[in-house]
N, C-alpha and C positions, 0 to 999 in steps of 0.2 A: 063294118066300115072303119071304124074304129083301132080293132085290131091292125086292118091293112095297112093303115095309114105309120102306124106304129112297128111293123114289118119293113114298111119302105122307108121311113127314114132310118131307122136300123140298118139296110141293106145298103144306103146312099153312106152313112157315116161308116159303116166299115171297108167300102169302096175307098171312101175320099184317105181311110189312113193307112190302109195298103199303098196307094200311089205314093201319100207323102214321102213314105220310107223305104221307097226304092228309087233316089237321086243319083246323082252321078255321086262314085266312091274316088278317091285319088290312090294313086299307089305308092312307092316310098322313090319308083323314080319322078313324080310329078313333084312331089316334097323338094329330093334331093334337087333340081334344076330348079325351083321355085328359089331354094336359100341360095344357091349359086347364082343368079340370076340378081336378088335382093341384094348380099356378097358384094358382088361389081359395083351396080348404080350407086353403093355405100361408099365402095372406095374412090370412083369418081367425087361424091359428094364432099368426101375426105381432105381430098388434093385440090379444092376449090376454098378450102378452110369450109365447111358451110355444111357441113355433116350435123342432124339434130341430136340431141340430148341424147331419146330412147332409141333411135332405130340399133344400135348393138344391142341392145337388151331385148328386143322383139327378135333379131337374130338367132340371139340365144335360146330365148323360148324356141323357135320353130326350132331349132337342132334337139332341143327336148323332146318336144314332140315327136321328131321323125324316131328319136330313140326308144320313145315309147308305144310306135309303130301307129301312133293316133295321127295317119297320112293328111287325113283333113284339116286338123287343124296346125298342121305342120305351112300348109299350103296357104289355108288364110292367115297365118303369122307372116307368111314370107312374105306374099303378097301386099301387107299391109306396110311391111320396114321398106319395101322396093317402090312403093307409091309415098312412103314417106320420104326418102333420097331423092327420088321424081322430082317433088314437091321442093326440098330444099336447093337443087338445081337450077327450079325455074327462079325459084328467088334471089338466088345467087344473080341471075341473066338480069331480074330486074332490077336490083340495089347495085349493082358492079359501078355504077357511075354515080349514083346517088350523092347527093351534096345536102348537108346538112348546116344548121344556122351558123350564119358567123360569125364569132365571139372577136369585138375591135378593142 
């Protein structure tokens, strides 16, 4: 009983990491439209002054990445600098009127 028992979780753990590791892959055109995509919302972000600190530096990473054909993590860099422009956009819409103390 013992053995069995020690069979079938054996047979469940090397199920569960066969599946892990066949996820979706990206390719270098998902990359490459990811950083162009990232790219834009930056330049938008740009032309509103209100571009953050890193998101050119996470750009740059992701072009690293695609250069070093690692598509995934090309895709979660780009995805992260285009959610970071996102981000500084919406805060742009919310501060645009903002009034701060005033000095008499």
């Amino acid at each position: 009983m013992r053995k069995l028992m020690i069979t079938l979780v054996a047979a469940i753990a090397l199920t569960l990491t066969a599946c892990a590791g066949s996820g979706p892959k990206h390719t270098a055109n998902d990359a490459k439209g990811a950083i162009a995509a990232a790219e834009h919302q930056t330049k938008r972000a740009a032309k509103k002054f209100y571009e953050w600190r890193d998101t050119r530096k996470i750009i740059k990473k992701a072009k690293k990445a695609l250069k070093a054909k690692d598509y995934d993590k090309a895709v979660k860099l780009a995805n992260k600098a285009k959610y970071q422009s996102t981000m500084a956009l919406q805060q742009y819409q919310e501060q645009k009127n903002a009034t701060g103390p005033r000095m008499n």
